[in-house]
VOFIGU-849244 format. One line per field, with one value per residue (C-alpha): residue in one letter; x, y, z. Coordinates in Angstrom, 1 decimal. Layout:
<pts>
r: c(A:...)
east: c(X:...)
north: c(Y:...)
up: c(Z:...)
</pts>
This chain:
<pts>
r: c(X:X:X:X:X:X:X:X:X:X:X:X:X:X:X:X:X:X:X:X:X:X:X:X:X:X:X:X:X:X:X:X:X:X:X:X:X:X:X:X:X:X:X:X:X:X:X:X:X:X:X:X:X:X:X:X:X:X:X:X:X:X:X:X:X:X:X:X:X:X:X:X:X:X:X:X:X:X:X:X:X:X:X:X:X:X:X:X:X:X:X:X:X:X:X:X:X:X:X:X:X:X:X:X:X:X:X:X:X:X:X:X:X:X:X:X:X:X:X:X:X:X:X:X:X:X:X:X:X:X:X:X:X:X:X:X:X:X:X:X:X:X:X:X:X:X:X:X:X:X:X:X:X:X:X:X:X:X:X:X:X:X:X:X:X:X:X:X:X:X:X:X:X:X:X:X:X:X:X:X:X:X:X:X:X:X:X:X:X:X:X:X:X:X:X:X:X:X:X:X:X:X:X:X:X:X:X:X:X:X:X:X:X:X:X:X:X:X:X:X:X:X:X:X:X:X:X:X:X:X:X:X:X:X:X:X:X:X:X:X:X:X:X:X:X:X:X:X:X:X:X:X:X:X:X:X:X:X:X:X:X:X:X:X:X:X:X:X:X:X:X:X:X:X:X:X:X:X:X:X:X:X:X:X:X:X:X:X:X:X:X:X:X:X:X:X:X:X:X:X:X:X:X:X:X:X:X:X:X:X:X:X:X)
east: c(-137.4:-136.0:-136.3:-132.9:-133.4:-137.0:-135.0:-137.1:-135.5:-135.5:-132.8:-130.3:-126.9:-124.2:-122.2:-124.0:-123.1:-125.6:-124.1:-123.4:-125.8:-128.2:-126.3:-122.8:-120.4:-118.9:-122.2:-124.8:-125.5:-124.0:-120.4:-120.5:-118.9:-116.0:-115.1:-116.9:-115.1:-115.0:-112.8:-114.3:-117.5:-120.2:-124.1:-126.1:-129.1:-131.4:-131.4:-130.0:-127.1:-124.1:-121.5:-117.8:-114.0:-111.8:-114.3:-113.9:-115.4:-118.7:-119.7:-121.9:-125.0:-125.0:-125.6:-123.6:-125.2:-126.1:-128.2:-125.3:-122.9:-119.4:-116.3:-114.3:-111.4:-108.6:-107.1:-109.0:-106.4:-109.0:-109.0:-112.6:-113.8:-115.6:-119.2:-119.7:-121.5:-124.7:-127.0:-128.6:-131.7:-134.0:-136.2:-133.5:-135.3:-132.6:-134.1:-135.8:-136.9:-134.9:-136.3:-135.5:-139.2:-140.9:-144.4:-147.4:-149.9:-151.4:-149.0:-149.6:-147.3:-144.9:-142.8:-139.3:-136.6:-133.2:-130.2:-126.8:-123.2:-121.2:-117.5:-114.2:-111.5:-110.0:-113.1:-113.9:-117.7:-118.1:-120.0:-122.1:-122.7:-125.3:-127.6:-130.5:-132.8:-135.7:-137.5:-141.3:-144.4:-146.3:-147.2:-143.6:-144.5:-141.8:-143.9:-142.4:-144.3:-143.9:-141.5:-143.3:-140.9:-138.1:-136.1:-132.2:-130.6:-127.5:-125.3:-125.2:-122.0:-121.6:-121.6:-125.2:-128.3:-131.9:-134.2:-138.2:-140.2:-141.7:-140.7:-140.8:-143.2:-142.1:-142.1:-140.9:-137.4:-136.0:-135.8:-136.8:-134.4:-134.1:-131.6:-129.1:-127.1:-124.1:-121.7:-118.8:-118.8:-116.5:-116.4:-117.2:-121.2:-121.3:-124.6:-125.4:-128.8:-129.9:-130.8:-133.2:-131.7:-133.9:-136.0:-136.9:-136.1:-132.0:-131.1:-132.7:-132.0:-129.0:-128.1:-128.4:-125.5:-124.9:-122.4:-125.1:-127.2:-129.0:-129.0:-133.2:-134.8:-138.4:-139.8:-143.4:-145.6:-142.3:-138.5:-135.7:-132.7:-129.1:-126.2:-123.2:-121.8:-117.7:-116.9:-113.6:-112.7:-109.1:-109.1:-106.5:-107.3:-106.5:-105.0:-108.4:-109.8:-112.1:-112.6:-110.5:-111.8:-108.2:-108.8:-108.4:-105.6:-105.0:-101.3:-100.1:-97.0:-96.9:-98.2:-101.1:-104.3:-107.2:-110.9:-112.9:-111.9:-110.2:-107.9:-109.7:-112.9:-113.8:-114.8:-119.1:-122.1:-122.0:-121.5:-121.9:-123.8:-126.5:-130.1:-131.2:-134.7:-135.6:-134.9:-132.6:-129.1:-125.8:-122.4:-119.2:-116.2:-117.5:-120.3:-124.3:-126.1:-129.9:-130.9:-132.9:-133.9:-133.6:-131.2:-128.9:-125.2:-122.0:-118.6:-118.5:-121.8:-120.0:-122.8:-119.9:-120.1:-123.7:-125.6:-129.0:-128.8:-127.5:-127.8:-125.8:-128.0)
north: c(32.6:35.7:39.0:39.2:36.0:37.2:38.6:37.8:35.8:38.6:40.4:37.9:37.9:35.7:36.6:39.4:40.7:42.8:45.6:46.1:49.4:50.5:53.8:52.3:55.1:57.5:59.7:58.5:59.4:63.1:61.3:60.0:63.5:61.8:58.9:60.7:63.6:66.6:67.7:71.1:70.5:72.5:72.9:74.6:75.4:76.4:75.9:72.8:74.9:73.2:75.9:75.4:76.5:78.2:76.9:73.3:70.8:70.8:70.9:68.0:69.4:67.5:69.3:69.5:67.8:71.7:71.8:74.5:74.4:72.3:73.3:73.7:71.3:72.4:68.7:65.8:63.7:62.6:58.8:59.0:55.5:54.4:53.7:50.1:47.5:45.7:43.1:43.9:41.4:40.1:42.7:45.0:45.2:46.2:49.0:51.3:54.5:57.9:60.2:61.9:61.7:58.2:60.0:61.5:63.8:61.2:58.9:57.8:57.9:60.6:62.4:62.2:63.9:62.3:64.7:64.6:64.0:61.0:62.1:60.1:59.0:63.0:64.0:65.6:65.1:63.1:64.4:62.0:59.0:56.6:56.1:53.7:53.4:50.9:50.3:49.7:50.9:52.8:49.2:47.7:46.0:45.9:46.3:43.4:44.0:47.3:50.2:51.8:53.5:52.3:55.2:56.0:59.4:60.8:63.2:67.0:68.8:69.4:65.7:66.2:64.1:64.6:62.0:62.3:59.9:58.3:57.0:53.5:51.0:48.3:44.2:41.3:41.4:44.5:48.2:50.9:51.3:52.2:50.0:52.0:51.2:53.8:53.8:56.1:56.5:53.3:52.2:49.0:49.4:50.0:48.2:49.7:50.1:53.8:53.7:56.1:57.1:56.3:53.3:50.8:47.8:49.4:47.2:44.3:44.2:42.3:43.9:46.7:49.6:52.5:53.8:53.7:56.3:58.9:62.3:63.1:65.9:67.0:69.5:70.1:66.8:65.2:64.6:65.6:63.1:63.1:61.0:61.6:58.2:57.7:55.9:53.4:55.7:57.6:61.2:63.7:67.2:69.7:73.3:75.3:72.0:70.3:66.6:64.1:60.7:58.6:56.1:52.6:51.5:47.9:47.3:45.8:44.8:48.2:50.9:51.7:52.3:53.8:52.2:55.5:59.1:57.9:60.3:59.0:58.6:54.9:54.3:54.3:56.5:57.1:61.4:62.8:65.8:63.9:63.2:60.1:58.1:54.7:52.0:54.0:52.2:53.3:51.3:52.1:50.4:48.0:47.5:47.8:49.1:50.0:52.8:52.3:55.5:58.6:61.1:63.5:61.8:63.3:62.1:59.6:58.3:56.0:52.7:50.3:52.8:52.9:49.9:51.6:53.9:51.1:47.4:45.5:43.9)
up: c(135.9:137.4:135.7:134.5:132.6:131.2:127.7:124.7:122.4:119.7:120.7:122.5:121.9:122.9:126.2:127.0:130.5:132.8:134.2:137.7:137.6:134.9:134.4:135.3:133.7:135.8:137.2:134.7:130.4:131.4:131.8:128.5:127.3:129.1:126.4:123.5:121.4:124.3:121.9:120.7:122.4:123.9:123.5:121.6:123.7:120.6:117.4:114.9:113.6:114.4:116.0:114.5:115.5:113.4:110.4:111.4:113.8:114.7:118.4:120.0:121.4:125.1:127.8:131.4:134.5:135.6:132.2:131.1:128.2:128.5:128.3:125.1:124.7:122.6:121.7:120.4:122.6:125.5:124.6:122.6:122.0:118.6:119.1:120.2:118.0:119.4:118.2:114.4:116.5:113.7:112.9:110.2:107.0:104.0:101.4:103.9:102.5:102.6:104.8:107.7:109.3:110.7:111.2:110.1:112.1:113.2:114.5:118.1:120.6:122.4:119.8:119.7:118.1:118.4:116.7:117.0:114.7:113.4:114.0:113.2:115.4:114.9:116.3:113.3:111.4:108.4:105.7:104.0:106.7:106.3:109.2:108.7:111.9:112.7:116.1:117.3:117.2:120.9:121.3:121.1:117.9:114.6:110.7:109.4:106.2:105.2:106.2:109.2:112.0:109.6:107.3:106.4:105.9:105.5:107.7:106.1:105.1:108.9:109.8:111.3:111.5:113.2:113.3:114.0:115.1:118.8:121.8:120.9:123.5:125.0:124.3:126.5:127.8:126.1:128.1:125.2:122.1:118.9:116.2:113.8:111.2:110.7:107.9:106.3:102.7:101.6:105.4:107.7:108.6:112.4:114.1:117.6:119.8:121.6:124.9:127.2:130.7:134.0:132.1:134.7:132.7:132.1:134.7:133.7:130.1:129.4:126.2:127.4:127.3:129.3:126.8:124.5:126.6:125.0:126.7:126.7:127.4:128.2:125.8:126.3:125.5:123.1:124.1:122.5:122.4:121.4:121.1:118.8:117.4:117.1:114.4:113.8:110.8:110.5:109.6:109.1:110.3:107.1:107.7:108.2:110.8:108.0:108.0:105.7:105.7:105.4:102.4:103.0:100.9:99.7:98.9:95.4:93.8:91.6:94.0:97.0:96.2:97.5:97.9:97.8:96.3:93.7:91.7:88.0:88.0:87.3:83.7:83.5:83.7:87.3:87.8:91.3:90.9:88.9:90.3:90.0:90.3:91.8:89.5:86.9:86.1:86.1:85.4:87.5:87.3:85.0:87.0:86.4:89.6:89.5:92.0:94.9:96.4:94.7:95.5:94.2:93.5:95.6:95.9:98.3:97.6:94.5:94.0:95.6:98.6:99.5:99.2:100.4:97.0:94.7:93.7:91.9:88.8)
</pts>
């Protein structure tokens, strides 16, 4: 059996394609600015405060292949591509806890901070998203039992996320990735993988993605990653550059209506604004949901919207 053939079973998926080079994109993960929201973009060389223009988008925090900042671009009109979907393999694990850490002090293995935004198809940030991660252990093993190296969060008001965990090890067949699940309020989930640049096993992994690429830096014994994901979601920009989320709307004989912001609030005990606790019950629309994770409510975050926060019961 030949290298390219040694995939573990795990993580196959149908018609996958190797590609002609491991980093086969332009120059390598620094080209990926190319296809992903240059709109507005530029680094921020310290710091996790997102910059903004004129009070609107926030800027992706890649750097250029010099290690300087990259140019501003005044149009999102560049051809930016939504994220592309990859194999969920069979390791996903619904109900992860909410947090934005995966480790303790004394986790092994070399830390890792992966940060970045989830922007629409204006290249503006949604507030709000749903990222739930899951990967392997140093020793490229998945906790099939409990919830270790497996947690969700939600993007801020500036569309932003940072994850903290390890560099995840290695197993049969697979170059080194970590598995997210990415979802709008009231939107499609999107399923993807994150890749490392210069792994030895990028060219051998047939799942494997070069549009997927991280950009990963060395920062005394850890990394820091980043990748910004583009989702399928429309979005009209607003006078001051703020993101709208365009509804989804399902014609009717009488008139269209949207399936999230509503303009009345559907009948039930459901309130954004409202803490709530693991295992309380709300009803919405007519609906009874019992809370997963607890969390304080916002619009967008209605029960139907986020199935991580609520069950139906």
């Amino acid at each position: 059996m030949s290298p390219t053939d040694a995939r573990d079973p795990r993580d196959t998926v149908p018609g996958a394609a190797t590609p002609a080079h491991p980093d086969a994109r332009g120059h390598g993960p620094a080209d990926r600015r190319i296809s992903r929201k240059t709109v507005l973009k530029a680094a921020v060389l310290a710091g996790a405060t997102p910059l903004l223009l004129g009070g609107g988008a926030a800027l992706a925090r890649d750097l250029g292949p010099g290690g300087g900042p990259l140019d501003l671009t005044p149009e999102c009109d560049d051809g930016d591509h939504p994220t592309i979907e990859q194999t969920e393999g069979p390791y996903f694990k619904p109900n992860s806890p909410l947090r934005t850490s995966l480790v303790t002090a004394g986790t092994p293995g070399t830390p890792l901070t992966v940060s970045g935004y989830v922007f629409g198809r204006a290249c503006l940030p949604i507030a709000g998203a749903l990222l739930d991660f899951w990967q392997a252990d140093v020793n490229g093993n998945y906790d099939n039992v409990g919830f270790t190296f497996r947690g969700h969060q939600f993007t801020n008001a500036q569309g932003a996320f940072s994850l903290t965990t390890i560099v995840p090890g290695l197993y049969p067949g697979r170059t080194r990735h970590i598995h997210v699940k990415v979802q709008a309020p009231g939107r499609p989930i999107l399923t993807t993988q994150l890749y490392f640049p210069g792994e030895p096993r990028n060219s051998t992994d047939t799942i494997y993605d070069p549009a997927l690429l991280m950009t990963v830096q060395q920062v005394g014994s850890g990394k820091l990653g980043s990748f910004d994901f583009v989702l399928d979601v429309p979005q009209t920009p607003s006078p001051s550059g703020s993101p709208s989320v365009t509804p989804t709307v399902t014609p009717t004989s009488a008139s269209p209506r949207p399936t999230q912001s509503p303009t009345s609030q559907p009948s039930g005990s459901w309130r954004a604004g409202t803490t709530y606790a693991a295992g309380d019950r709300v009803t919405y629309g007519g609906v009874t949901y019992r809370c997963l994770q607890g969390h304080t409510a916002m619009t967008g975050w209605e029960p139907p919207n986020v199935p991580a926060l609520w069950q139906r019961s």
